[in-house]
N, CA, C and O atoms as a Maestro MAE file, in Angstrom:
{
 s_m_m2io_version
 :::
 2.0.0
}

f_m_ct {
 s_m_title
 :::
 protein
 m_atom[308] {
  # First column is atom index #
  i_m_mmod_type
  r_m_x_coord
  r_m_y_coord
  r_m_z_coord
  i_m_residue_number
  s_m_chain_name
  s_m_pdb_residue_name
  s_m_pdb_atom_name
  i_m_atomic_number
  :::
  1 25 -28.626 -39.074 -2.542 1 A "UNK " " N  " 7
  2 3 -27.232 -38.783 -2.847 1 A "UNK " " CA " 6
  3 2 -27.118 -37.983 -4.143 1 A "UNK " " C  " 6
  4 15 -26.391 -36.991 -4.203 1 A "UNK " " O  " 8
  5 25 -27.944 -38.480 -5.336 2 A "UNK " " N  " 7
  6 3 -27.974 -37.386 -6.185 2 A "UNK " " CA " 6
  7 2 -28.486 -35.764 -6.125 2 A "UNK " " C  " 6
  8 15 -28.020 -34.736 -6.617 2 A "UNK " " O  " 8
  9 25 -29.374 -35.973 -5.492 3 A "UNK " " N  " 7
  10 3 -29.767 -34.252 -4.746 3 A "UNK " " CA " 6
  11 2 -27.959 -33.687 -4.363 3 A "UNK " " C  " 6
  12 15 -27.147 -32.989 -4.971 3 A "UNK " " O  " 8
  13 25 -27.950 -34.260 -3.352 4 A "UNK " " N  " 7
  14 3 -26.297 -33.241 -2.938 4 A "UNK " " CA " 6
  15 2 -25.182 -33.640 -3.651 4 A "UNK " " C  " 6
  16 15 -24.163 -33.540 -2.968 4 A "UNK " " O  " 8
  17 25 -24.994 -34.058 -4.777 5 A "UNK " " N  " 7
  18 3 -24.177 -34.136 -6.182 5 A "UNK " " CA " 6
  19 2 -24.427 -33.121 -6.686 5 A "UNK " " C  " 6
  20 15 -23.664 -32.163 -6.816 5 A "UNK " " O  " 8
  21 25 -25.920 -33.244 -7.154 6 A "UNK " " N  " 7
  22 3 -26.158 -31.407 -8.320 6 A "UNK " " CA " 6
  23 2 -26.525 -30.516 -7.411 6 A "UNK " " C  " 6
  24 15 -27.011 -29.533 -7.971 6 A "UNK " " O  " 8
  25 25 -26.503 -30.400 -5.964 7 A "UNK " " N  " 7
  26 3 -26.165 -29.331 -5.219 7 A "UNK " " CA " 6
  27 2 -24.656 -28.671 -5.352 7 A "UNK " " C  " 6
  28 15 -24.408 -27.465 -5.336 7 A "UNK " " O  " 8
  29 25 -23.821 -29.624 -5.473 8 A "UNK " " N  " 7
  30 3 -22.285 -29.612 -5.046 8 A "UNK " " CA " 6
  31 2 -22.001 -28.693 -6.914 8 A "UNK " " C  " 6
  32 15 -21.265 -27.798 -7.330 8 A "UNK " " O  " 8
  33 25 -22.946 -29.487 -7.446 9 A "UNK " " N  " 7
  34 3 -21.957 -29.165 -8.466 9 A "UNK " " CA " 6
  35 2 -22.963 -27.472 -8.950 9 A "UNK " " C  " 6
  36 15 -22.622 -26.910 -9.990 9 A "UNK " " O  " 8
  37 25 -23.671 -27.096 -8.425 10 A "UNK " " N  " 7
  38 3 -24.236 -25.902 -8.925 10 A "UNK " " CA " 6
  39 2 -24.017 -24.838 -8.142 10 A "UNK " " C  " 6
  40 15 -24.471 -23.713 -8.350 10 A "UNK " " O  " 8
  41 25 -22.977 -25.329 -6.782 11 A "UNK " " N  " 7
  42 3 -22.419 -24.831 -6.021 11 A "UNK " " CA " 6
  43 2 -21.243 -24.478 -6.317 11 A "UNK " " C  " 6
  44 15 -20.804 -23.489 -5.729 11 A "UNK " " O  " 8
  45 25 -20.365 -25.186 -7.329 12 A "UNK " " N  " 7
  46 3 -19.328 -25.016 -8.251 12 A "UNK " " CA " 6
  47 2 -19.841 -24.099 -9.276 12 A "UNK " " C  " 6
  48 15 -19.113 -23.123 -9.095 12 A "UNK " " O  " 8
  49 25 -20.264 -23.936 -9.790 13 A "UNK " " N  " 7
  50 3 -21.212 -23.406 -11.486 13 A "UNK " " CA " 6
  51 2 -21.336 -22.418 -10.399 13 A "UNK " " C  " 6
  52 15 -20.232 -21.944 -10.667 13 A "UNK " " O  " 8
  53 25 -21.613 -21.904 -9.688 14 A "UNK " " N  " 7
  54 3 -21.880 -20.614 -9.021 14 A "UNK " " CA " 6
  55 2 -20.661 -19.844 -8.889 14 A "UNK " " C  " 6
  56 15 -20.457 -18.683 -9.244 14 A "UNK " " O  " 8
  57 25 -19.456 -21.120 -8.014 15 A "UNK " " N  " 7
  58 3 -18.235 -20.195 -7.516 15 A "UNK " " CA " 6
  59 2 -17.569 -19.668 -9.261 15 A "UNK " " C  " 6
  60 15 -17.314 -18.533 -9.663 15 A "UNK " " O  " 8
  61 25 -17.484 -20.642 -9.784 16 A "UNK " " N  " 7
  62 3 -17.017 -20.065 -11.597 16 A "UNK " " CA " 6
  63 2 -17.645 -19.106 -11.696 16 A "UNK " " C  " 6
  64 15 -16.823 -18.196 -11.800 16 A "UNK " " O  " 8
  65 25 -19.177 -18.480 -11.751 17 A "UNK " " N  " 7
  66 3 -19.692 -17.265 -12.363 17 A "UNK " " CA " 6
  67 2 -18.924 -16.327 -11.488 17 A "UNK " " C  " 6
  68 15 -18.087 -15.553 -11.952 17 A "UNK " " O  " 8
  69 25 -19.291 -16.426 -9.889 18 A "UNK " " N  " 7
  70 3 -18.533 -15.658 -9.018 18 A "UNK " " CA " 6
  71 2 -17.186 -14.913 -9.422 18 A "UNK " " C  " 6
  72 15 -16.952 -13.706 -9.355 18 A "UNK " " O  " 8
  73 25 -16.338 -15.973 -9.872 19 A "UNK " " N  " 7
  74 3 -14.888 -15.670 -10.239 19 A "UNK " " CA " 6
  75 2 -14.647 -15.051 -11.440 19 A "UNK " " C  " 6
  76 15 -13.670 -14.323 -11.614 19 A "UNK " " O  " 8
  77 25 -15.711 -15.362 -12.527 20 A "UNK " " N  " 7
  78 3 -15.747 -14.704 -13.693 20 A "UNK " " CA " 6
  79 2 -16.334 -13.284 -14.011 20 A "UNK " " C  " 6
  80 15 -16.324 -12.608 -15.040 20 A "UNK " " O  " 8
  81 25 -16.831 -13.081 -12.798 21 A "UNK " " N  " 7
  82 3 -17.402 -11.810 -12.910 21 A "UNK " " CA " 6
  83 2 -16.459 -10.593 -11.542 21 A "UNK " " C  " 6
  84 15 -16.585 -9.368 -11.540 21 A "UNK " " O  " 8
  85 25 -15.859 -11.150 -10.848 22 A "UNK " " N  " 7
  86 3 -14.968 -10.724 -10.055 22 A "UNK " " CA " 6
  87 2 -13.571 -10.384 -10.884 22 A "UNK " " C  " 6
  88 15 -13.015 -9.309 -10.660 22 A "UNK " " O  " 8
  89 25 -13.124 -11.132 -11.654 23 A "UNK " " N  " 7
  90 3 -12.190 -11.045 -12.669 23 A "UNK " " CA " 6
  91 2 -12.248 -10.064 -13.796 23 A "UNK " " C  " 6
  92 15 -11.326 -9.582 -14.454 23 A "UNK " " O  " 8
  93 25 -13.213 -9.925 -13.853 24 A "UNK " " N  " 7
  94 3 -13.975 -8.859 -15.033 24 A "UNK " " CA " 6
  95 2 -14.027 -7.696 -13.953 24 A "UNK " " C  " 6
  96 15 -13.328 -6.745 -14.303 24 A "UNK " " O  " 8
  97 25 -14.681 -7.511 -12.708 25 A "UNK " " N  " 7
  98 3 -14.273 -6.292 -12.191 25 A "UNK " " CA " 6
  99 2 -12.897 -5.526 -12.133 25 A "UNK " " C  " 6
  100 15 -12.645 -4.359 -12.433 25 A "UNK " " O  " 8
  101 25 -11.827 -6.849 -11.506 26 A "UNK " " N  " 7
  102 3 -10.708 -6.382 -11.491 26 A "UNK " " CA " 6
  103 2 -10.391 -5.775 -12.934 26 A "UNK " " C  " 6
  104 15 -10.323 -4.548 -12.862 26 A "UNK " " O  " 8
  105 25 -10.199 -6.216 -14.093 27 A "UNK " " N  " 7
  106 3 -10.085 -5.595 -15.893 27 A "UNK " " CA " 6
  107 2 -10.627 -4.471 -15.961 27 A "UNK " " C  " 6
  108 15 -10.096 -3.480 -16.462 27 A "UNK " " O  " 8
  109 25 -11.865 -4.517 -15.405 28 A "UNK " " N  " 7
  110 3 -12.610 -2.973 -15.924 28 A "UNK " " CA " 6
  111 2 -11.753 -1.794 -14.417 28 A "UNK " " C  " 6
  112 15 -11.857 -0.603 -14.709 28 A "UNK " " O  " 8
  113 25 -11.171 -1.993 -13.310 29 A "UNK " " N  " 7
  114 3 -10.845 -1.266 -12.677 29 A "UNK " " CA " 6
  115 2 -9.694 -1.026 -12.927 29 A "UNK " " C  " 6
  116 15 -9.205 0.104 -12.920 29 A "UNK " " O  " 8
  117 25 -9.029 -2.207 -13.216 30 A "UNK " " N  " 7
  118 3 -7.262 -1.713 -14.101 30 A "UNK " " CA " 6
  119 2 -7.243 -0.546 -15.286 30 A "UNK " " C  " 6
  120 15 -6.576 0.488 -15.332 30 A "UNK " " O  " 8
  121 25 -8.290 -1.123 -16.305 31 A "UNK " " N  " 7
  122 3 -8.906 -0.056 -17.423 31 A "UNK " " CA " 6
  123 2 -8.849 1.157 -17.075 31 A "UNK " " C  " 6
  124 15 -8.091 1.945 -17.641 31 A "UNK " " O  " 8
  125 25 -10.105 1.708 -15.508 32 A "UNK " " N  " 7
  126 3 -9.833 2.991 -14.982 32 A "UNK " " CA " 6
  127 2 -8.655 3.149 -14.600 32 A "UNK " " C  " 6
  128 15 -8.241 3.957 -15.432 32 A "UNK " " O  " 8
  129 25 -7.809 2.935 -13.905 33 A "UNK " " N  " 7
  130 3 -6.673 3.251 -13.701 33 A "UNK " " CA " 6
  131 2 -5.530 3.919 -14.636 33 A "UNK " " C  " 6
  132 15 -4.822 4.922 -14.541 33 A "UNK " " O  " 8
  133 25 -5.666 3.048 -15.433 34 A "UNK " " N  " 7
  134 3 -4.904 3.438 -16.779 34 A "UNK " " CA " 6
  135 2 -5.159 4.564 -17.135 34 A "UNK " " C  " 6
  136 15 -4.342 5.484 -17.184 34 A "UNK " " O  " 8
  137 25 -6.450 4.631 -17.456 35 A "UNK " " N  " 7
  138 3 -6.687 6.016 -18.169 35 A "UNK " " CA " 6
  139 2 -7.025 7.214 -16.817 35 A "UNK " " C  " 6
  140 15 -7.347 8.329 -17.228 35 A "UNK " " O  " 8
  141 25 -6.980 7.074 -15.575 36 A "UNK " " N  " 7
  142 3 -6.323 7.902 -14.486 36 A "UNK " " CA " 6
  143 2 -5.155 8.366 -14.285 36 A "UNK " " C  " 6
  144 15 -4.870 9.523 -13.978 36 A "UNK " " O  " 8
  145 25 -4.301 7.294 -14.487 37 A "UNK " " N  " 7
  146 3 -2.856 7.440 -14.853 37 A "UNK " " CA " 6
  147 2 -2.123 8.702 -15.712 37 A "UNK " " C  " 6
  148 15 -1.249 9.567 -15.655 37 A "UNK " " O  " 8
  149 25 -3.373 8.001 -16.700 38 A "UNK " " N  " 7
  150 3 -2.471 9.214 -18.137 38 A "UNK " " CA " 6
  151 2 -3.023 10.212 -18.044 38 A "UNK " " C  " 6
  152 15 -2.504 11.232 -18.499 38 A "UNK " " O  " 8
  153 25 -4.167 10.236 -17.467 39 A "UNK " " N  " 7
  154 3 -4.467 12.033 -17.118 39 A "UNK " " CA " 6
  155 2 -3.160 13.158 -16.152 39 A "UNK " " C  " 6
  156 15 -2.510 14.191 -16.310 39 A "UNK " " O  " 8
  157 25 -3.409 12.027 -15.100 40 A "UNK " " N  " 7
  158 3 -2.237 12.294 -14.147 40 A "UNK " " CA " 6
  159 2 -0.913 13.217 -14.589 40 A "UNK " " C  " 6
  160 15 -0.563 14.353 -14.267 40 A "UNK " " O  " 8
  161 25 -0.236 12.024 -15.633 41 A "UNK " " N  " 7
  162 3 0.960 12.220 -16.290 41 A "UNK " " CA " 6
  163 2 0.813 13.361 -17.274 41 A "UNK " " C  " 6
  164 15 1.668 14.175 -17.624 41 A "UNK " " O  " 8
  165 25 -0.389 13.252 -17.629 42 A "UNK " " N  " 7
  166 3 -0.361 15.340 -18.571 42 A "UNK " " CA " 6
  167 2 -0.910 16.536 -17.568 42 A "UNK " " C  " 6
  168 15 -1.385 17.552 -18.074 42 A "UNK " " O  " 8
  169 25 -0.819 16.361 -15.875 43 A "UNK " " N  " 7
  170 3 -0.867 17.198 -15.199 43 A "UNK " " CA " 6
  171 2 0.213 17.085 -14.594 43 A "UNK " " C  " 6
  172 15 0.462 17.864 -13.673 43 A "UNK " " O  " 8
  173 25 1.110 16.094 -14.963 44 A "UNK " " N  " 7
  174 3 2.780 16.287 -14.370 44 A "UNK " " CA " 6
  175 2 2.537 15.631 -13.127 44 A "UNK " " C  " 6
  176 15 3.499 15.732 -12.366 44 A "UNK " " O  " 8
  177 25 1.521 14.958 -12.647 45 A "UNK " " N  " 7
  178 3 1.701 13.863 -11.566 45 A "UNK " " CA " 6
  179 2 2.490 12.869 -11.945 45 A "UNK " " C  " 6
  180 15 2.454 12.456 -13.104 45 A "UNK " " O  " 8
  181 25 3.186 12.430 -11.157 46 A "UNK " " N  " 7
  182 3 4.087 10.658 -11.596 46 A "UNK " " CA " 6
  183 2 4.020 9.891 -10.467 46 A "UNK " " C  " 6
  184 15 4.804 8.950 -10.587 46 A "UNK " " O  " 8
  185 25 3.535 9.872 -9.599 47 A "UNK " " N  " 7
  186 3 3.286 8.967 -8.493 47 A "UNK " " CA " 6
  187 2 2.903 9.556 -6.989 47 A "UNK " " C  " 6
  188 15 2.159 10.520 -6.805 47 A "UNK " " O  " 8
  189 25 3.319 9.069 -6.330 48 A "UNK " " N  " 7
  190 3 2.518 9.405 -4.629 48 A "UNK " " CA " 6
  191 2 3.808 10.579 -4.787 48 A "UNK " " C  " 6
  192 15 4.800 10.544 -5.515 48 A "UNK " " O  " 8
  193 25 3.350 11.630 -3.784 49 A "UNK " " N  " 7
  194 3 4.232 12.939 -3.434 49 A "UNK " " CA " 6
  195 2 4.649 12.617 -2.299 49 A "UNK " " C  " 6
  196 15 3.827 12.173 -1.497 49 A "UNK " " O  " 8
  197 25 5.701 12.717 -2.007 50 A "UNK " " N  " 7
  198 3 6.448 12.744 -0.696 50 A "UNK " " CA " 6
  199 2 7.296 13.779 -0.149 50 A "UNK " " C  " 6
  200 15 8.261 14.436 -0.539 50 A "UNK " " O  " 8
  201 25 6.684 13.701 0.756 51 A "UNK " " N  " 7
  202 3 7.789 15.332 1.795 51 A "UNK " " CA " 6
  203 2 9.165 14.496 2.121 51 A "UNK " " C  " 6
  204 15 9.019 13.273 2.108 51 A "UNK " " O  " 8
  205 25 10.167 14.872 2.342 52 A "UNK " " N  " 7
  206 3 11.313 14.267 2.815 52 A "UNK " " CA " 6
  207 2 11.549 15.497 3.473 52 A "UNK " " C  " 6
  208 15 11.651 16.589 2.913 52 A "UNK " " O  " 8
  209 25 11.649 15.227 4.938 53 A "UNK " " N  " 7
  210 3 12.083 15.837 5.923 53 A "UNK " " CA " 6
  211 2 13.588 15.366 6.872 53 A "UNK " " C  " 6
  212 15 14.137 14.380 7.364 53 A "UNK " " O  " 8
  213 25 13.746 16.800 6.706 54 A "UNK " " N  " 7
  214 3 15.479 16.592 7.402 54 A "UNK " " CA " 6
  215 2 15.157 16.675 8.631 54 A "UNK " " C  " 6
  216 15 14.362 17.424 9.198 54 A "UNK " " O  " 8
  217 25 16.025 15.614 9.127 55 A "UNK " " N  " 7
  218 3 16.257 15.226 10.763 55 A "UNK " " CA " 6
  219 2 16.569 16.337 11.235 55 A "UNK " " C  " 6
  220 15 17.341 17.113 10.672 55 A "UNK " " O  " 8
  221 25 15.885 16.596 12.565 56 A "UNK " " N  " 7
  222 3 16.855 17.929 13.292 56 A "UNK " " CA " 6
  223 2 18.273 17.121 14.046 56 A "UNK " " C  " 6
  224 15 18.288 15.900 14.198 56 A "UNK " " O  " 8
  225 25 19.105 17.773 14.354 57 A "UNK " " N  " 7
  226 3 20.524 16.494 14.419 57 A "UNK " " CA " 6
  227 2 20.687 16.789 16.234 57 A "UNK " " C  " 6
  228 15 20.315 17.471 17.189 57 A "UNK " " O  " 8
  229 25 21.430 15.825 15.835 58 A "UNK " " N  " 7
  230 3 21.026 15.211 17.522 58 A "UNK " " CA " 6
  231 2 21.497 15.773 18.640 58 A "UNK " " C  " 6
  232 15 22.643 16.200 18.780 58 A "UNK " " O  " 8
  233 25 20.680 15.785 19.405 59 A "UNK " " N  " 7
  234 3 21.115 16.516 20.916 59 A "UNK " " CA " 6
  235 2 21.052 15.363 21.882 59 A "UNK " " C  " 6
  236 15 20.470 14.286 21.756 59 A "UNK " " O  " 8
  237 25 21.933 15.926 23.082 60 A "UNK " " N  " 7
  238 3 22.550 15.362 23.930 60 A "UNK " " CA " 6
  239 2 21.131 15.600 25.040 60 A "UNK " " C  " 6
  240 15 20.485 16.647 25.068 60 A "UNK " " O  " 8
  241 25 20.895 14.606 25.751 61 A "UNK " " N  " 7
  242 3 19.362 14.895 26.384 61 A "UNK " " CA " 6
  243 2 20.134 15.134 27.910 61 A "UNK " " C  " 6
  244 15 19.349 15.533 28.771 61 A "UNK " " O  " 8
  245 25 21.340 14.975 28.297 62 A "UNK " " N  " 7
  246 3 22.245 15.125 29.205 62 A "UNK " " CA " 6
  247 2 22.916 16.553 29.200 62 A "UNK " " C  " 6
  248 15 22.708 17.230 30.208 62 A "UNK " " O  " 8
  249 25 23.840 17.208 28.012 63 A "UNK " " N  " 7
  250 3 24.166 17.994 28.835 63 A "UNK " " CA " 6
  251 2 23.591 19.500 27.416 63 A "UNK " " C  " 6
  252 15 24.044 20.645 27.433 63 A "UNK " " O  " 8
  253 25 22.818 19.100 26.654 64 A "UNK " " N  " 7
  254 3 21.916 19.834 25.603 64 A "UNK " " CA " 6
  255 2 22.910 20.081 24.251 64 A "UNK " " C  " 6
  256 15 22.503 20.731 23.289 64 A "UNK " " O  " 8
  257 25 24.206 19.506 24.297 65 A "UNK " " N  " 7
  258 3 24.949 19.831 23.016 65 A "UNK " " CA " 6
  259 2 24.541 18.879 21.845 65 A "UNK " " C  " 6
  260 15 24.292 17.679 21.956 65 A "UNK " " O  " 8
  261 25 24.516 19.692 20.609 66 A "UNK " " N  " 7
  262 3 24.592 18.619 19.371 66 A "UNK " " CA " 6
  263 2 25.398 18.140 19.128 66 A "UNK " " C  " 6
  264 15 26.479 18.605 19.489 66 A "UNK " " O  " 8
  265 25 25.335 16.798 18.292 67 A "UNK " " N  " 7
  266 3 26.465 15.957 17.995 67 A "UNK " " CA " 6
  267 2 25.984 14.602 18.474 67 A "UNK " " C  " 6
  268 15 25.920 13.749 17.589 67 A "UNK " " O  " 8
  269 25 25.698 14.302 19.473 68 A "UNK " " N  " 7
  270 3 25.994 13.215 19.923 68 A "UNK " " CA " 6
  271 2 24.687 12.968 20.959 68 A "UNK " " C  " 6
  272 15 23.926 13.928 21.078 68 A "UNK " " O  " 8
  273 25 24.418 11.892 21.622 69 A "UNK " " N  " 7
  274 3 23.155 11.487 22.135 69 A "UNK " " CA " 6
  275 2 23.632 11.341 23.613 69 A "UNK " " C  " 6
  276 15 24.833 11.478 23.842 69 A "UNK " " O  " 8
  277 25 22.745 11.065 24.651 70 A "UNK " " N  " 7
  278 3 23.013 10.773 26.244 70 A "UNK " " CA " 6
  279 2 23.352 9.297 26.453 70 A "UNK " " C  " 6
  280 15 23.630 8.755 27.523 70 A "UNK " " O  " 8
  281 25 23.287 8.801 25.361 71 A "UNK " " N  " 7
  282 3 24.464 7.463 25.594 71 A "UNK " " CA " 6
  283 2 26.143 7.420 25.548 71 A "UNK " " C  " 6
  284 15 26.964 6.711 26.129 71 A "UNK " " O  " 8
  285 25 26.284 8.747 24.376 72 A "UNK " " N  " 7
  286 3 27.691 8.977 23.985 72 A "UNK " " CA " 6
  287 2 28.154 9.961 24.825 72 A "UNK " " C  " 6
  288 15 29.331 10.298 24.691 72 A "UNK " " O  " 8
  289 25 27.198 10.714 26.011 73 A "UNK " " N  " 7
  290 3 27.738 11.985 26.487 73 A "UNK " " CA " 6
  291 2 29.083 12.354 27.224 73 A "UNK " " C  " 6
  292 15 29.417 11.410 27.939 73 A "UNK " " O  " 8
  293 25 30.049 13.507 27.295 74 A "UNK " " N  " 7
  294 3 31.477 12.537 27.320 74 A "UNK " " CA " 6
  295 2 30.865 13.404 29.104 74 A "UNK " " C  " 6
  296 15 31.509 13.068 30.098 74 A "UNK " " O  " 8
  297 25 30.120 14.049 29.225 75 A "UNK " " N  " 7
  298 3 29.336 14.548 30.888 75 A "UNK " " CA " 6
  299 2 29.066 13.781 31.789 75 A "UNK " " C  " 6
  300 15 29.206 13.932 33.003 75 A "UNK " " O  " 8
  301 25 28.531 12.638 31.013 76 A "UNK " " N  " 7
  302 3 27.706 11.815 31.569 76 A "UNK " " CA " 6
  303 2 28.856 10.559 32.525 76 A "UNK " " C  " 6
  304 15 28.471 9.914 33.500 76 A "UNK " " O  " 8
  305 25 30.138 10.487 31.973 77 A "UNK " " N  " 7
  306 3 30.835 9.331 32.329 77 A "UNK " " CA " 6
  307 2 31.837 10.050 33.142 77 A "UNK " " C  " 6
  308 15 32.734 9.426 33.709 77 A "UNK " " O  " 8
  :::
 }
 m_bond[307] {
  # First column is bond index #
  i_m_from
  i_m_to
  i_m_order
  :::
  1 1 2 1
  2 2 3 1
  3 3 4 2
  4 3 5 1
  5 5 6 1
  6 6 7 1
  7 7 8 2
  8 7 9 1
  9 9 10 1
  10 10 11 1
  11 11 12 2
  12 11 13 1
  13 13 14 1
  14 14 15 1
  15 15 16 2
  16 15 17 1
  17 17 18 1
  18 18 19 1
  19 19 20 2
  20 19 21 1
  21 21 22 1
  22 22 23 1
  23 23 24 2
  24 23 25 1
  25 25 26 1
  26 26 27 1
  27 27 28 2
  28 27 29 1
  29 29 30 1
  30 30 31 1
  31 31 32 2
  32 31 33 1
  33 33 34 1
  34 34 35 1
  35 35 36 2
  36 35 37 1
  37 37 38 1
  38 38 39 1
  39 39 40 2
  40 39 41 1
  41 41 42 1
  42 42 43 1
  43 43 44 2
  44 43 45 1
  45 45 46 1
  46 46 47 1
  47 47 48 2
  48 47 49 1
  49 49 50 1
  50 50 51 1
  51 51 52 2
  52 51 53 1
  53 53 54 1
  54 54 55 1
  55 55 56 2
  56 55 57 1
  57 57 58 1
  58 58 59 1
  59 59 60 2
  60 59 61 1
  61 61 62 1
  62 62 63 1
  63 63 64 2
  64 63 65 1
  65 65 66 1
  66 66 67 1
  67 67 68 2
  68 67 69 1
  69 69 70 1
  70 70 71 1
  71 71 72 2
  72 71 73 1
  73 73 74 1
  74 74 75 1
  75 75 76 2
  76 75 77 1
  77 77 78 1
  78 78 79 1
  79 79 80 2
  80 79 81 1
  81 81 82 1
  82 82 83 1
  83 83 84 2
  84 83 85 1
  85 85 86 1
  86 86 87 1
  87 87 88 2
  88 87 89 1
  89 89 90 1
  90 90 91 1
  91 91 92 2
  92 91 93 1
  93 93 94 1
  94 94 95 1
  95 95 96 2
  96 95 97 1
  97 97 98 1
  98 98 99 1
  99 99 100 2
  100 99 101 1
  101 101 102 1
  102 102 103 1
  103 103 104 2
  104 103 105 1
  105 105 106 1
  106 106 107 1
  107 107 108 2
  108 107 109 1
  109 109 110 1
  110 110 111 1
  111 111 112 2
  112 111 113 1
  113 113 114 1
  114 114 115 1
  115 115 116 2
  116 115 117 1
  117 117 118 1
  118 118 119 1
  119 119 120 2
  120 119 121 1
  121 121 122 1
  122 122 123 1
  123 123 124 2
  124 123 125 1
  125 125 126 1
  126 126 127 1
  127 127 128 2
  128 127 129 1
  129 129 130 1
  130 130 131 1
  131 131 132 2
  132 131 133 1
  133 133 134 1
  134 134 135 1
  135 135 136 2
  136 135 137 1
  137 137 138 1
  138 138 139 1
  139 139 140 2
  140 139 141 1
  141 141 142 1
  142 142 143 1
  143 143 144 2
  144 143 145 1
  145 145 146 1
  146 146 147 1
  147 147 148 2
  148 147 149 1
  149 149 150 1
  150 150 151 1
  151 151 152 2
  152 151 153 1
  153 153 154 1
  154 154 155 1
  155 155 156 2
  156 155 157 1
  157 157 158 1
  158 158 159 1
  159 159 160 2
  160 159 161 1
  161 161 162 1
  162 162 163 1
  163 163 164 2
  164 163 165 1
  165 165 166 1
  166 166 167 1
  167 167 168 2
  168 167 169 1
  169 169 170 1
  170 170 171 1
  171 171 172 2
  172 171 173 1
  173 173 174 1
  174 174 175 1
  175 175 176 2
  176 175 177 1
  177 177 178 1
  178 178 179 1
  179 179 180 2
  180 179 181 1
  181 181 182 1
  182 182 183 1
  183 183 184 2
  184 183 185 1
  185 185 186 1
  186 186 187 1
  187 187 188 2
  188 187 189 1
  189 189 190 1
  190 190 191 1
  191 191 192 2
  192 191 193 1
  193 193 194 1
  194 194 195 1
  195 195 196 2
  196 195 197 1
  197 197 198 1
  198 198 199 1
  199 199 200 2
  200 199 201 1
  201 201 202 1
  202 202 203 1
  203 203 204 2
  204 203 205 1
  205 205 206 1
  206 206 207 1
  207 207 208 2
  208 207 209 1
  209 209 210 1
  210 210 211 1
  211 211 212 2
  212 211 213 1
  213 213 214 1
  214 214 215 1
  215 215 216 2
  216 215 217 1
  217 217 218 1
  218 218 219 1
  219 219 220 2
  220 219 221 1
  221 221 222 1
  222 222 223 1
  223 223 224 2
  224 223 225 1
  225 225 226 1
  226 226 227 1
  227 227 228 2
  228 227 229 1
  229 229 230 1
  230 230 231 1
  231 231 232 2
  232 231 233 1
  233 233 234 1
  234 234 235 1
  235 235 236 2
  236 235 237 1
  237 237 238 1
  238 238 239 1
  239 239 240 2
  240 239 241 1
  241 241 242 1
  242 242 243 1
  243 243 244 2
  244 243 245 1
  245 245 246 1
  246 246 247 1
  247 247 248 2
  248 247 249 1
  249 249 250 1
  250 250 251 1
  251 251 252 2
  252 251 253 1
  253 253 254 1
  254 254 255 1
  255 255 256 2
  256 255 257 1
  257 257 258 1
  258 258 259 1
  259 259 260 2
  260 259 261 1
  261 261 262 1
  262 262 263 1
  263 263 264 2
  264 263 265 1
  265 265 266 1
  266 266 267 1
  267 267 268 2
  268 267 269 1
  269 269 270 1
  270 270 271 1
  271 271 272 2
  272 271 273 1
  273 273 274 1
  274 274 275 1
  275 275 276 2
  276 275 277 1
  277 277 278 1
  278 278 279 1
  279 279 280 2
  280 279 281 1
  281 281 282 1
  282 282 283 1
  283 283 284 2
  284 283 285 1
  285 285 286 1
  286 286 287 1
  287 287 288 2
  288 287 289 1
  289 289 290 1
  290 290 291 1
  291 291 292 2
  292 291 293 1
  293 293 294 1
  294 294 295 1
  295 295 296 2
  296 295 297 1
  297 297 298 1
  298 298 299 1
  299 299 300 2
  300 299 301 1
  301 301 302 1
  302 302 303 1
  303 303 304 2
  304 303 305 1
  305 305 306 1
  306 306 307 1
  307 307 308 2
  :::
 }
}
């Protein structure tokens, strides 16, 4: 029973180093970031780029006019 006690517990003492050195990755990758960041920001990047695209506006799949859809078509009723 003492064997799988200081198994258990060096099995613990392991997951702690585990976590302490996983934790320290995450710090040193935030670190890069940061100083990615501020490069960024003196090339006038400020975040993700996004296209915003205008809807083409709606056509009637019934009788081909815009405005309105083949549910609203006044053709259709």
């Amino acid at each position: 029973m003492e064997n799988m006690d200081e198994n258990v517990k060096k099995y613990e003492e392991l997951l702690a180093q585990a976590e302490k050195v996983k934790q320290s990755a995450i710090e040193e990758l935030l670190s890069q970031k940061k100083t990615i960041d501020a490069k960024l920001a003196q090339y006038g990047y400020m975040g993700k780029a996004t296209v915003i695209r205008k809807r083409a506006p709606k056509k009637c799949r019934v009788c081909g006019t815009e405005g309105h859809t083949a549910r609203t078509c006044p053709q259709k009723q």
